[in-house]
FIKOL-651498 format. One record per residue: x, y, z of N, C-alpha, C in turn; chain; residue number from 1. Coordinates in Angstrom, 2 decimals, padded with zeros to 5 digits. Layout:
[[X, Y, Z], [X, Y, Z], [X, Y, Z], 'A', NUM]
...
This chain:
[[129.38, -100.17, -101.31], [128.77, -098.85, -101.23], [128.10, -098.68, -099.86], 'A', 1]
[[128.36, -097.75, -098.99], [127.61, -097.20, -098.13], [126.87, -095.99, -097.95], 'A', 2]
[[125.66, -096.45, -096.75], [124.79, -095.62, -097.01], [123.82, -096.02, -097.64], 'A', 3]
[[122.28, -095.18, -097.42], [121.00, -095.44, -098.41], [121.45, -095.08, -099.77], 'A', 4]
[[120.42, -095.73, -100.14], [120.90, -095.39, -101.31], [120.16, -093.69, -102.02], 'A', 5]
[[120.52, -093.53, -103.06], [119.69, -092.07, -102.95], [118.87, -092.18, -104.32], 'A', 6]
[[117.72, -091.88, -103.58], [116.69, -091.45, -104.81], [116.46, -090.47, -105.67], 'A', 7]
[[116.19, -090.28, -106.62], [116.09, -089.20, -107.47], [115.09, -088.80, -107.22], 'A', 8]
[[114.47, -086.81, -107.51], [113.48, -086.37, -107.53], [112.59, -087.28, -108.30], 'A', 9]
[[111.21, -086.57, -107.51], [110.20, -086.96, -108.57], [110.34, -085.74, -110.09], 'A', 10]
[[109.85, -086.92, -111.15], [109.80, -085.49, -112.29], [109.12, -084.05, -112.02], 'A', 11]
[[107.80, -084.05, -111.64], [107.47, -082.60, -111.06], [108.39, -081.77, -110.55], 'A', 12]
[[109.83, -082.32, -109.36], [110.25, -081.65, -108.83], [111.22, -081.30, -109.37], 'A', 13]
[[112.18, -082.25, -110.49], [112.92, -081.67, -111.14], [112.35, -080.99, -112.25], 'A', 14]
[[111.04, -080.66, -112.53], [111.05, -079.34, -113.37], [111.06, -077.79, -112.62], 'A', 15]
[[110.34, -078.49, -111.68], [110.22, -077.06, -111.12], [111.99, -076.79, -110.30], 'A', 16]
[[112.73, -077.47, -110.19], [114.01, -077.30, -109.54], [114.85, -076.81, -110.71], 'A', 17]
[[114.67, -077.08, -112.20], [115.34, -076.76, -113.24], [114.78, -075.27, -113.25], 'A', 18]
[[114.01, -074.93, -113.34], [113.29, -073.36, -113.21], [113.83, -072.43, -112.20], 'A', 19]
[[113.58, -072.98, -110.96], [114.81, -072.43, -109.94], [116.04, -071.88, -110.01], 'A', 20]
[[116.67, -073.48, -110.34], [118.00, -072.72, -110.79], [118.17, -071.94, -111.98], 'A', 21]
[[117.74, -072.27, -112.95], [117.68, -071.01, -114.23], [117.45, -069.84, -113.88], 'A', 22]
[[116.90, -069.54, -113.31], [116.32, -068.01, -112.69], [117.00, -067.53, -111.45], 'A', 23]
[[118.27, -068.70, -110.93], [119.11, -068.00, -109.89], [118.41, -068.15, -108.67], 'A', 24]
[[117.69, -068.84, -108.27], [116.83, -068.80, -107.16], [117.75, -069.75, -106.29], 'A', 25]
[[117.77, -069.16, -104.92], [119.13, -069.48, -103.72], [118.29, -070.76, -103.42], 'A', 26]
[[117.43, -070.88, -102.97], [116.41, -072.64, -103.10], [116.44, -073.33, -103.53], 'A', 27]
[[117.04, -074.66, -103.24], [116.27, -075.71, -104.04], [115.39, -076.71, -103.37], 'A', 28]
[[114.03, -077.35, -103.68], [113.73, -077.70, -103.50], [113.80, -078.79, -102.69], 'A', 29]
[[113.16, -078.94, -101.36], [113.46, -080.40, -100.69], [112.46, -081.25, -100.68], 'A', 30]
[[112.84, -082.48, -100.46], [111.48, -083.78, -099.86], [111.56, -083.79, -098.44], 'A', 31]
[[109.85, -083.48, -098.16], [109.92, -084.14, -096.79], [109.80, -085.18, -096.58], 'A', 32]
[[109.60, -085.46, -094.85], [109.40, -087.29, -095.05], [108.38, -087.53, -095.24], 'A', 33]
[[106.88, -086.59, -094.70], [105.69, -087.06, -094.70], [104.38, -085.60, -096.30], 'A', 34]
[[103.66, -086.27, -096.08], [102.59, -085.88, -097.60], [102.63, -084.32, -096.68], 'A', 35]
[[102.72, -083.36, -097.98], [101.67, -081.93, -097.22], [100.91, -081.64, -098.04], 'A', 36]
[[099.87, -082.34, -098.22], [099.10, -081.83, -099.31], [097.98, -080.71, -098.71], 'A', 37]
[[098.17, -080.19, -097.51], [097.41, -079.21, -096.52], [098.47, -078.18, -096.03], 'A', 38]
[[097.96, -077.10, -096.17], [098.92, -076.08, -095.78], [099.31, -076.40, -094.35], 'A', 39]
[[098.49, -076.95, -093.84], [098.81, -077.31, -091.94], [099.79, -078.88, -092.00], 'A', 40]
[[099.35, -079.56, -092.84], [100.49, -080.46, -093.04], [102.16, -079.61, -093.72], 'A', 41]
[[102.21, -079.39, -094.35], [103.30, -078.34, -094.72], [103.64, -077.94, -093.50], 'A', 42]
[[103.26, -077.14, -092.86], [103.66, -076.17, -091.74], [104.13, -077.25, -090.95], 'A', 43]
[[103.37, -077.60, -090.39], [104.03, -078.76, -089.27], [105.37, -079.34, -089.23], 'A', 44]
[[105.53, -079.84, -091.05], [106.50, -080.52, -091.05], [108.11, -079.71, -091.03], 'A', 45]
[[107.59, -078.47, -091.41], [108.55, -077.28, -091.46], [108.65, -076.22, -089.76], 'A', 46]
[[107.50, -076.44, -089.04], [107.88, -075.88, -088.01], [107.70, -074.49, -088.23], 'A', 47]
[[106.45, -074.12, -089.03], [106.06, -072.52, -089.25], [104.75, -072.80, -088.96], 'A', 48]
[[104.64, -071.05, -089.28], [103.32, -070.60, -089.42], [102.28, -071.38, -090.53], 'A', 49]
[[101.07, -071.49, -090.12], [100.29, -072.13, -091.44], [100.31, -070.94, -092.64], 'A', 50]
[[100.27, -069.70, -091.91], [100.62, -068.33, -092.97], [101.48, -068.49, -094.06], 'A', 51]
[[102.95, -068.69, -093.66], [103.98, -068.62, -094.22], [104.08, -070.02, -095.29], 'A', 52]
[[102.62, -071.01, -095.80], [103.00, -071.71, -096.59], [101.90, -071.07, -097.59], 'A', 53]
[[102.55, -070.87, -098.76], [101.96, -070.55, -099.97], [101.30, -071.35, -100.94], 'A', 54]
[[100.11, -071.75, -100.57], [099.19, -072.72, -101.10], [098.35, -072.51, -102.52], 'A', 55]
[[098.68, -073.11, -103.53], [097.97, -073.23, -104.72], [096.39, -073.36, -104.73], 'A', 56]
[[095.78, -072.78, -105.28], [093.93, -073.09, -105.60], [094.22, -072.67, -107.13], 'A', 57]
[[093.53, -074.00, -108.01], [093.30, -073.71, -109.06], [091.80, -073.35, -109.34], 'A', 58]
[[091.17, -072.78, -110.48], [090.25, -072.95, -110.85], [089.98, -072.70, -112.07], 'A', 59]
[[089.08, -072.97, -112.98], [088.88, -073.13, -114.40], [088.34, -071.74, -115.24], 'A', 60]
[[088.43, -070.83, -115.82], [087.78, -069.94, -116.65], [086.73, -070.30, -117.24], 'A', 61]
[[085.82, -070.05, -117.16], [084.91, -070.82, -118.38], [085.15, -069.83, -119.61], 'A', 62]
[[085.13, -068.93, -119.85], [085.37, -068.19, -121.52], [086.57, -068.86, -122.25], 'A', 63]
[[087.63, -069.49, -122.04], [088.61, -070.02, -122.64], [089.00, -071.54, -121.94], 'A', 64]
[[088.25, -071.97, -121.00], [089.40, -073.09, -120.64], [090.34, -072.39, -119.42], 'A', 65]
[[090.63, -071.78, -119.69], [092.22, -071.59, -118.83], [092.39, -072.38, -117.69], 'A', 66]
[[093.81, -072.34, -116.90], [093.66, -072.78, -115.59], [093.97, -070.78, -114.52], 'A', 67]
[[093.04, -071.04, -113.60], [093.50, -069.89, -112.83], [093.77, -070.25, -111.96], 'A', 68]
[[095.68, -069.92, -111.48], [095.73, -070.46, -110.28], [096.06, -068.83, -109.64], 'A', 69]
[[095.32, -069.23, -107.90], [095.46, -068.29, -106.89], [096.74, -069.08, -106.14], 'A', 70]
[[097.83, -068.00, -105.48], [098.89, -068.42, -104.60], [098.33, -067.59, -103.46], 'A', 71]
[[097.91, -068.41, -102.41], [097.33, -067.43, -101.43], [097.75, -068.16, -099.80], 'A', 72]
[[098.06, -067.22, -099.26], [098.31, -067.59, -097.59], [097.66, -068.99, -096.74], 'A', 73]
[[098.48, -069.80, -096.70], [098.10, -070.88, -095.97], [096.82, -070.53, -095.18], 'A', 74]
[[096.70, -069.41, -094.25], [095.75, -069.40, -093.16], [094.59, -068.47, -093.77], 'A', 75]
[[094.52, -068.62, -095.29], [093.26, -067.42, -095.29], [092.74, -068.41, -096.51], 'A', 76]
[[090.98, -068.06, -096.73], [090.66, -068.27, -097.75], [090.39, -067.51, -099.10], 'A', 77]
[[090.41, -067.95, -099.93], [089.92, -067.23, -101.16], [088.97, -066.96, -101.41], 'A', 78]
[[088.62, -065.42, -101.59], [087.63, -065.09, -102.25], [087.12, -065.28, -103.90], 'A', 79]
[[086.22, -066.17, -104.18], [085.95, -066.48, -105.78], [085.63, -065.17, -106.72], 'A', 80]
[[084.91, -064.35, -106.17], [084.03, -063.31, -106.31], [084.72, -062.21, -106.40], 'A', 81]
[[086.36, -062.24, -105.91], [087.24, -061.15, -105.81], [088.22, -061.53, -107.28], 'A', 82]
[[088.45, -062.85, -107.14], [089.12, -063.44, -108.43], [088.30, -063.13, -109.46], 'A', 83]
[[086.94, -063.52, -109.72], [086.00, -063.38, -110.59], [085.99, -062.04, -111.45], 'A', 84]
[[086.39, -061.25, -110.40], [086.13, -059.33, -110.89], [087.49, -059.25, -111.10], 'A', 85]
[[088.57, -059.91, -111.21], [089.89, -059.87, -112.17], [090.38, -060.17, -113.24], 'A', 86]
[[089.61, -062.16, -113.43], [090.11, -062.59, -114.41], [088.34, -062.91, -115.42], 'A', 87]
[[087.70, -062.94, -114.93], [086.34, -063.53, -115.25], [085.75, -064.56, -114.85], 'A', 88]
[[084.83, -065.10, -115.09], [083.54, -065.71, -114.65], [084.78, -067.61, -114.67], 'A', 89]
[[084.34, -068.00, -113.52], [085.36, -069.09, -112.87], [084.22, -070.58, -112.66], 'A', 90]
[[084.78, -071.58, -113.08], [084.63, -072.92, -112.80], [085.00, -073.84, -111.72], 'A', 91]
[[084.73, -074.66, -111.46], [084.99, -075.78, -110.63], [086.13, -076.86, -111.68], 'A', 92]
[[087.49, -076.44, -111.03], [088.68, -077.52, -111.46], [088.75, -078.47, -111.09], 'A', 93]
[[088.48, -079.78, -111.60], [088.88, -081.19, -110.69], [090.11, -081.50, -110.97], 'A', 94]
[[090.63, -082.92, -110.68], [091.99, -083.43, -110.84], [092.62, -083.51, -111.85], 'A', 95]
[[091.07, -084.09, -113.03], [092.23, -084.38, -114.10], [092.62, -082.92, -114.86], 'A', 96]
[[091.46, -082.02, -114.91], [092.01, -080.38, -114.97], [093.28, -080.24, -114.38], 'A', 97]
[[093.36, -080.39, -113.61], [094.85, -079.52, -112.46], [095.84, -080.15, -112.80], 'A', 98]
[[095.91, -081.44, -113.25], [097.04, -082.41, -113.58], [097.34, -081.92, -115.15], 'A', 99]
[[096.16, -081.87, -116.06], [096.55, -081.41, -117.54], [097.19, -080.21, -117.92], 'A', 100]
[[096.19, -079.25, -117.24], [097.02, -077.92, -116.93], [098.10, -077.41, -116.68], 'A', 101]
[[098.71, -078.09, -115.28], [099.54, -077.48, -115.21], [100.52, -078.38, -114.94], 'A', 102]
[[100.47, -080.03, -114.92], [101.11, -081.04, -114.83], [101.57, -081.44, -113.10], 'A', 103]
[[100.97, -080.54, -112.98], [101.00, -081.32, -111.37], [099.79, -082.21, -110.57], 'A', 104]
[[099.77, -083.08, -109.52], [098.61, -083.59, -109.04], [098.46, -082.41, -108.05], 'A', 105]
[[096.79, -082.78, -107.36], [096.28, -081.57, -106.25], [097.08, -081.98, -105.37], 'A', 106]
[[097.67, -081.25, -104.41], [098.66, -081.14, -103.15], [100.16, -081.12, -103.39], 'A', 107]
[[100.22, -080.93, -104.59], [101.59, -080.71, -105.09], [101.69, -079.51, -106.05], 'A', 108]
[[100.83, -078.80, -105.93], [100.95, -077.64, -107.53], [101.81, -076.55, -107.00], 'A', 109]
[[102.80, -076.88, -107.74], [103.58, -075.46, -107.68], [103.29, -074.44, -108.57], 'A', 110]
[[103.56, -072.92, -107.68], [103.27, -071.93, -108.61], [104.08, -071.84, -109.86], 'A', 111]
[[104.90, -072.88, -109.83], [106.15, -072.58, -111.09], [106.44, -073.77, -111.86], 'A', 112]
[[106.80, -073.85, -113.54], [106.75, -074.26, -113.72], [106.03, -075.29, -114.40], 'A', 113]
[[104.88, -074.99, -114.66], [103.58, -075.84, -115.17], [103.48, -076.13, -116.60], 'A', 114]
[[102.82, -077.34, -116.98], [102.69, -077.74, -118.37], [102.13, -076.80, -119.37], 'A', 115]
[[101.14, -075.57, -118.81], [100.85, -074.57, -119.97], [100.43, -073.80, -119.33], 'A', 116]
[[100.57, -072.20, -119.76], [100.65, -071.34, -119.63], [099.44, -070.85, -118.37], 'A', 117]
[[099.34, -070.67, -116.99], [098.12, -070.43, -116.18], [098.03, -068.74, -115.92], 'A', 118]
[[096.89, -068.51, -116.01], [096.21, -066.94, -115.47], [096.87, -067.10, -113.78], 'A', 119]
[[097.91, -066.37, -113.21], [098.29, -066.52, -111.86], [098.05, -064.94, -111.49], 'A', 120]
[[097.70, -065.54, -109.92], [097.34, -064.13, -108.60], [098.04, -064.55, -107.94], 'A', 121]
[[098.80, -063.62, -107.00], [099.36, -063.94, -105.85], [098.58, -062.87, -104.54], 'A', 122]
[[098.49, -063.75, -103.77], [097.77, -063.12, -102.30], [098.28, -062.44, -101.71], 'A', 123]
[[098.04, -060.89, -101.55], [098.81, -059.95, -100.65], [099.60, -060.34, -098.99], 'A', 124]
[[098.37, -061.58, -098.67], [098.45, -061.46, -097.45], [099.78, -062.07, -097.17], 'A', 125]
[[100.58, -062.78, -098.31], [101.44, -063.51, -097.86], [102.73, -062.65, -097.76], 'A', 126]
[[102.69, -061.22, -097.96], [103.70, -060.31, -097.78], [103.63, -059.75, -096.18], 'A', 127]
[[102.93, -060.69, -095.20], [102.92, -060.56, -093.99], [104.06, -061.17, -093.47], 'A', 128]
[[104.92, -062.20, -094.07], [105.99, -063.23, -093.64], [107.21, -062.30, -094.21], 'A', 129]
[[108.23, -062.60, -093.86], [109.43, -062.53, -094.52], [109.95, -064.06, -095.47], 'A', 130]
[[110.04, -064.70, -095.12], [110.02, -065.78, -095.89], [108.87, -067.15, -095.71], 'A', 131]
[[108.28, -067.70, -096.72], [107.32, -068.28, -097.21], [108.01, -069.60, -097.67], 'A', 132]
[[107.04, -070.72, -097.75], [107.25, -072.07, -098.44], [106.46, -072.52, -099.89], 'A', 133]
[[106.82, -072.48, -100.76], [105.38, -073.48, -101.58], [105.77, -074.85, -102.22], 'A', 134]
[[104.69, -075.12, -102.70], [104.90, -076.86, -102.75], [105.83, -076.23, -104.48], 'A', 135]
[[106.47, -077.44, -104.30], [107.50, -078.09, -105.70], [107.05, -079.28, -106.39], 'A', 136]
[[106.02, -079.42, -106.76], [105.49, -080.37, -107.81], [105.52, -081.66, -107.61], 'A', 137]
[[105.27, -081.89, -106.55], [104.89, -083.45, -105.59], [104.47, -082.91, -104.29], 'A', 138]
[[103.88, -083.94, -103.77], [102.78, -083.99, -102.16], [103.93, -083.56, -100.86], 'A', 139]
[[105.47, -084.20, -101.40], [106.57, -084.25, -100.79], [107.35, -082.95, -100.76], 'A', 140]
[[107.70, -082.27, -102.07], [107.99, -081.76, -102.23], [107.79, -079.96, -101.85], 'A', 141]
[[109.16, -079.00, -101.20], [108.57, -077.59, -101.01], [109.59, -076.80, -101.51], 'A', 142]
[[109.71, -075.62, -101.59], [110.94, -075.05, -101.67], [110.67, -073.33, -101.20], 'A', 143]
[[111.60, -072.93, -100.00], [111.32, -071.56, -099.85], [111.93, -070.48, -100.73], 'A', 144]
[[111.18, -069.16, -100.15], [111.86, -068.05, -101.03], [110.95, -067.29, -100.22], 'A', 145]
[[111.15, -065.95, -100.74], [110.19, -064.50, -100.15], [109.15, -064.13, -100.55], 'A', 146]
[[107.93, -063.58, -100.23], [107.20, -063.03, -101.11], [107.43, -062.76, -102.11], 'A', 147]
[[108.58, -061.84, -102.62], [108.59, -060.86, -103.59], [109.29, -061.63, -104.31], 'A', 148]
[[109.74, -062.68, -104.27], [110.66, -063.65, -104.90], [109.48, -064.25, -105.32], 'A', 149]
[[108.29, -064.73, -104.73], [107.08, -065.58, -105.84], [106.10, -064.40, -106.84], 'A', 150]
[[106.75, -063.67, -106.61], [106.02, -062.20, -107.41], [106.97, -062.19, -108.67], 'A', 151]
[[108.17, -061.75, -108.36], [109.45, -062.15, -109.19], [109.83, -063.51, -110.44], 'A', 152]
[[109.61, -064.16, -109.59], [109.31, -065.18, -110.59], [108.25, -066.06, -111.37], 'A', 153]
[[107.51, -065.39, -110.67], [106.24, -066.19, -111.54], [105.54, -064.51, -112.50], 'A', 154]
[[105.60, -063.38, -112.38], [105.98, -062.58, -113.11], [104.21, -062.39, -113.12], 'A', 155]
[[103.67, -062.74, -112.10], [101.95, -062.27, -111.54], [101.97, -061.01, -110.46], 'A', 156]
[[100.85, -060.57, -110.79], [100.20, -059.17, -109.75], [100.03, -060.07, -108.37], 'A', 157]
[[100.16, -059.13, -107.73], [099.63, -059.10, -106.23], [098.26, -058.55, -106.36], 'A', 158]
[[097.45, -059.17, -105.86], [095.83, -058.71, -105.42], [095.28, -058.73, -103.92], 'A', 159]
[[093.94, -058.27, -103.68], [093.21, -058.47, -102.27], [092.66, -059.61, -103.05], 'A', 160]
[[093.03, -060.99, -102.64], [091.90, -062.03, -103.48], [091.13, -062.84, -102.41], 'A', 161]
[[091.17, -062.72, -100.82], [090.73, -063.42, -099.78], [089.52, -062.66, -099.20], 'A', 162]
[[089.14, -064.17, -098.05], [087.78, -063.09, -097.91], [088.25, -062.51, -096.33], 'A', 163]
[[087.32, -061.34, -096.47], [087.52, -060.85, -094.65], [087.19, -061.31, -093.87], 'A', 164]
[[087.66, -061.34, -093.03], [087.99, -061.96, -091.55], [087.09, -061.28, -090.74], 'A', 165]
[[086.52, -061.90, -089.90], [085.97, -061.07, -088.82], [087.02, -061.49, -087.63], 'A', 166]
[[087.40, -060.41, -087.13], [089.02, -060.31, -086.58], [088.56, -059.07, -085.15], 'A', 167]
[[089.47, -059.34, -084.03], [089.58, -058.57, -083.19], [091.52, -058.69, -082.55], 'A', 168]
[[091.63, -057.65, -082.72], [093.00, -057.32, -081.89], [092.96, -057.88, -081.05], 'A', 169]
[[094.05, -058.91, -080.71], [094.56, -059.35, -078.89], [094.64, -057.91, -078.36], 'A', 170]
[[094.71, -058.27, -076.89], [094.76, -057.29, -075.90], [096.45, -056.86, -076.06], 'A', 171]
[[096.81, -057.70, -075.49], [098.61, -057.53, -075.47], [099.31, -057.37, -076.43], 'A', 172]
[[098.39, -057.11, -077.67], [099.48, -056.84, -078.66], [100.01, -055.38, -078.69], 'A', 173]
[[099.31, -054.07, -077.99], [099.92, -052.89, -078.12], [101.47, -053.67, -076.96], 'A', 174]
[[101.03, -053.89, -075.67], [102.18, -053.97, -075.49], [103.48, -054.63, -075.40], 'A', 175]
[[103.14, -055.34, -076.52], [104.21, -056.31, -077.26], [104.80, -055.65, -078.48], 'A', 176]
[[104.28, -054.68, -079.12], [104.43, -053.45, -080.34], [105.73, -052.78, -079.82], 'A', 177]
[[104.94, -052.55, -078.45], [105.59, -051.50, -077.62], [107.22, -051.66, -076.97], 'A', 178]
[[106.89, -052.97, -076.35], [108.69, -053.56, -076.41], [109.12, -053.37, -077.04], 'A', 179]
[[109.06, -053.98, -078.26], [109.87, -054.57, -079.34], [110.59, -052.86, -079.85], 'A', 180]
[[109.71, -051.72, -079.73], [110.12, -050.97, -080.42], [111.45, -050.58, -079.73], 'A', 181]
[[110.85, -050.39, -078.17], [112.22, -050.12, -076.75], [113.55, -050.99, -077.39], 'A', 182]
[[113.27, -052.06, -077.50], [114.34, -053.21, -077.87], [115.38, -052.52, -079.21], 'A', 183]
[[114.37, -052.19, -080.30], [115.02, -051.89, -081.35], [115.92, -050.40, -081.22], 'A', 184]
[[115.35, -049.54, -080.53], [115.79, -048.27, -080.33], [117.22, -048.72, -079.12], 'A', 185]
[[117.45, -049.46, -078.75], [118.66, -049.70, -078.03], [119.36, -050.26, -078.80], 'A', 186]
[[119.70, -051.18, -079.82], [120.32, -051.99, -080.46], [120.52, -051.44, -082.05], 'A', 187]
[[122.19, -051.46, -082.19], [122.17, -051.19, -083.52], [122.43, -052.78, -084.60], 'A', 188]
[[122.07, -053.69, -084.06], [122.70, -055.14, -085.06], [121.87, -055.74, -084.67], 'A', 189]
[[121.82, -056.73, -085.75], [120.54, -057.42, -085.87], [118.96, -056.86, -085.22], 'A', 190]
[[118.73, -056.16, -085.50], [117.67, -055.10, -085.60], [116.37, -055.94, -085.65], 'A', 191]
[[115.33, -056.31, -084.45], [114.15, -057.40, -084.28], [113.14, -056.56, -084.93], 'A', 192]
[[112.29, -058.25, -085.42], [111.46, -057.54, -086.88], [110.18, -057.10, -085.83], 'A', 193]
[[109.42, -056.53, -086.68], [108.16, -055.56, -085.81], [107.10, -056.91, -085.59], 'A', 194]
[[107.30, -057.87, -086.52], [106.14, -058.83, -086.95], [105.84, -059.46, -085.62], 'A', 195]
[[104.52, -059.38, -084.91], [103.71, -060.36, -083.65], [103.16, -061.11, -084.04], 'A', 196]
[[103.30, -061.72, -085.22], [102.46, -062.60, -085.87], [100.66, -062.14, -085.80], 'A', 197]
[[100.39, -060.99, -085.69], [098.89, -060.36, -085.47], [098.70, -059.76, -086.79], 'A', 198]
[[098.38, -060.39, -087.72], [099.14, -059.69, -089.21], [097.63, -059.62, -090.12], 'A', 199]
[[097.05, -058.28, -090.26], [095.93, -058.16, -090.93], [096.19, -056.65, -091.43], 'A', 200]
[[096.35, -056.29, -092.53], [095.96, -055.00, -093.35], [094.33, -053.99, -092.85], 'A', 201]
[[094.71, -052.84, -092.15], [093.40, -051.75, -092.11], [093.16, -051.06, -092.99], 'A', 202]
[[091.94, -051.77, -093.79], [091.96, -050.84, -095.21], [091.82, -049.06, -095.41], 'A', 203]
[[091.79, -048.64, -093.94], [091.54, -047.28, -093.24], [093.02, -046.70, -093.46], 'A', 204]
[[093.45, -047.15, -092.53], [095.15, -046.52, -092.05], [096.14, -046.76, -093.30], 'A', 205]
[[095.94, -048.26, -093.88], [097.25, -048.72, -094.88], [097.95, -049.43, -094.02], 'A', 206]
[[097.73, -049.63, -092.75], [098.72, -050.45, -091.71], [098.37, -051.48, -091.20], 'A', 207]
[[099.14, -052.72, -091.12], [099.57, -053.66, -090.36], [098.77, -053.46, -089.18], 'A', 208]
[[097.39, -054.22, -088.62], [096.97, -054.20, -087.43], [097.93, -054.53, -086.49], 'A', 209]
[[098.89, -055.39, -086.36], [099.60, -055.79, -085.58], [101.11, -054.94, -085.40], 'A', 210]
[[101.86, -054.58, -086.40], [102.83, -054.12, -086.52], [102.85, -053.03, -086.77], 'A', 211]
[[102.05, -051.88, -087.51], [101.65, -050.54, -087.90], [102.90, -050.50, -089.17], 'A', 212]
[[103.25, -051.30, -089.83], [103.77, -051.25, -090.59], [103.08, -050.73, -091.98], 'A', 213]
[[103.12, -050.44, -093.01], [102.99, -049.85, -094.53], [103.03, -051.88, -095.31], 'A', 214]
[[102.20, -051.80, -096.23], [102.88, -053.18, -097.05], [103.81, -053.35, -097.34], 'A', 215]
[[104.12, -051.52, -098.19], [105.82, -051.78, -098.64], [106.69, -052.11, -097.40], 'A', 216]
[[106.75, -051.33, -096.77], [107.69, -051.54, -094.84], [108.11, -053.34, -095.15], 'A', 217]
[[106.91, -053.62, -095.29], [106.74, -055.25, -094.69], [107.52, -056.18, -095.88], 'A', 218]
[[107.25, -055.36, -097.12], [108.24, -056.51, -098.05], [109.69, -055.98, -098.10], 'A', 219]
[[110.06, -054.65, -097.78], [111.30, -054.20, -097.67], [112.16, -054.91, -096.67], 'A', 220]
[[111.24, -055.31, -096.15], [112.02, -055.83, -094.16], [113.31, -056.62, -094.73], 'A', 221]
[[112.29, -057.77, -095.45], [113.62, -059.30, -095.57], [115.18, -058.64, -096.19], 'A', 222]
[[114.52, -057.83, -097.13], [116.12, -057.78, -097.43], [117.24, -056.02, -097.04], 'A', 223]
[[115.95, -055.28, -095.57], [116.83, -053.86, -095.60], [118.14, -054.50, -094.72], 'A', 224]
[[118.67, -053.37, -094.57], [120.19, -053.24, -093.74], [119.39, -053.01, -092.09], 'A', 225]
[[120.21, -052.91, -091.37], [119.68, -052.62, -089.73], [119.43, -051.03, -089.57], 'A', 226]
[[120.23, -050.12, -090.47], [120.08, -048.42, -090.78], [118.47, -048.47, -091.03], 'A', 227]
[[118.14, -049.26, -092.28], [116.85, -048.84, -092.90], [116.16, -049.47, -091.69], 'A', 228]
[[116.12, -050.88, -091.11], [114.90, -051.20, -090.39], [114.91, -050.20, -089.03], 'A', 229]
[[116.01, -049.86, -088.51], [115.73, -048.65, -087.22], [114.69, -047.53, -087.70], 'A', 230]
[[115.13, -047.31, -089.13], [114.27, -045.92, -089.70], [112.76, -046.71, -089.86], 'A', 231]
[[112.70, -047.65, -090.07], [111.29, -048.36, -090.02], [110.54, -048.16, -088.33], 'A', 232]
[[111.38, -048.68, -087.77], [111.00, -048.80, -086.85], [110.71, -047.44, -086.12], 'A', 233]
[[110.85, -046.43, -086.06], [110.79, -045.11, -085.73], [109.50, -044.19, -086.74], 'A', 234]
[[109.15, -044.84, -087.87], [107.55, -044.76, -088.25], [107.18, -045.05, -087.91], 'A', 235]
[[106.85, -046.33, -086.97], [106.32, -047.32, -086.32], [106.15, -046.87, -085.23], 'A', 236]
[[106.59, -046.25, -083.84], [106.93, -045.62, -083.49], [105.92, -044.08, -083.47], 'A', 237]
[[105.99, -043.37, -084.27], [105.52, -041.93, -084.64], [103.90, -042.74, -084.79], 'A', 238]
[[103.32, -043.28, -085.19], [102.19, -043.81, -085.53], [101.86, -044.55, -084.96], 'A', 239]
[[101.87, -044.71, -083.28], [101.87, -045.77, -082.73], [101.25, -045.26, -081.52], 'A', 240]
[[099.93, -044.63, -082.13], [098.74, -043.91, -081.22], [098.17, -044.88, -080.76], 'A', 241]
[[096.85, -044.63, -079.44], [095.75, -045.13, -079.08], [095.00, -044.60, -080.53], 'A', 242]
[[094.75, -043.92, -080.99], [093.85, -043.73, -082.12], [093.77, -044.59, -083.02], 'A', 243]
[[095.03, -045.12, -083.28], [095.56, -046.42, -084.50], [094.87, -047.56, -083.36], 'A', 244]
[[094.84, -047.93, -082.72], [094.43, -049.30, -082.22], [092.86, -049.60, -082.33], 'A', 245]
């Protein structure tokens, strides 16, 4: 026989990989070589944004027990106090909680798949990416998909569940907006996405600080045609005042 030899998933990962495929999901789960039990470990090993990894926080209900897990943007934190005014009054989860719950250890909890039934949120902010990572039920383990694909299948609301940022616009991002739009208005194929990675919601406008995009705009992107994203891009465009900045 040649060659390593090959290892089998860990069990975590083949549940959550059996779920996957049942539900048609184009992903399957991979091992990396090294632990991500940190959204910045994740990222690294994948070569993204710390954004674009979709990181588990559990926490406990106190009126029932439950487990509440938040799926929220690698680079933002959670607000308790925002969760609190959704699901109710919240606990401190330790290990052996997070492991009973939902059968995964901490740095491996996938949103999918879990030993019993969890209260789940998913974080708006992560509809800033077109495609996202989350862990697959080991430290090793990830598997991508889209926002609307962890909305989709885990069959949870989208919320504001993070806290605010005290945030200032780069300078160069109008005129990096501003290319990109020149770029798109010349080209009919493969049509470049609006995203500068400057990605914060104005609870004023409804828009994308960075992109002047709509939320919906932003989850439509991954899967429009190059027709629809030009027509995106030409809102973008029309709304793409000094007043908006």
């Amino acid at each position: 026989m040649c060659g390593a030899e090959v290892k089998p998933l860990p069990d975590g990962v083949q549940r959550v990989a059996a779920v996957l495929q049942a539900k048609g999901h184009p992903h399957a789960p991979v091992m990396l070589d090294g632990a991500a039990r940190t959204a910045q470990q994740a990222a690294d090993a994948l070569g993204i944004a710390v954004g674009q990894i979709a990181k588990s926080i559990i926490f406990r209900r106190l009126e029932d027990d439950a487990a509440v897990l938040v799926v929220t943007s690698g680079d933002q934190r959670v607000d308790e106090k925002k969760v609190q005014a959704l699901v109710g009054a919240l606990g401190r989860a330790d290990a052996a909680f997070v492991k009973a719950k939902t059968g995964f250890s901490i740095g491996g909890v996938s949103p999918l798949a879990h030993a019993t039934p969890c209260v789940t949120l998913i974080d708006q902010e992560l509809f800033r990416f077109e495609d996202i990572w989350a862990a697959a039920g080991h430290p090793h383990g990830v598997f991508k998909l889209r926002p609307q694909d962890l909305a989709d299948l885990s069959g949870a609301p989208v919320a504001n569940v993070v806290l605010e940022a005290v945030w200032q616009k780069p300078a160069n991002a109008i005129e990096l907006i501003a290319y990109r739009a020149r770029l798109a208005r010349a080209i009919t194929e493969n049509v470049p996405s609006p995203c500068i990675s400057v990605c914060r919601m104005n609870p004023d406008s409804g828009l994308c600080e960075g992109c002047y995009r709509t939320l919906d705009e932003i989850r439509q992107w991954s899967s429009a045609d190059d027709a629809t994203k030009k027509a995106i891009w030409n809102h973008i465009e029309q709304r793409f005042t000094p007043e908006l900045v």
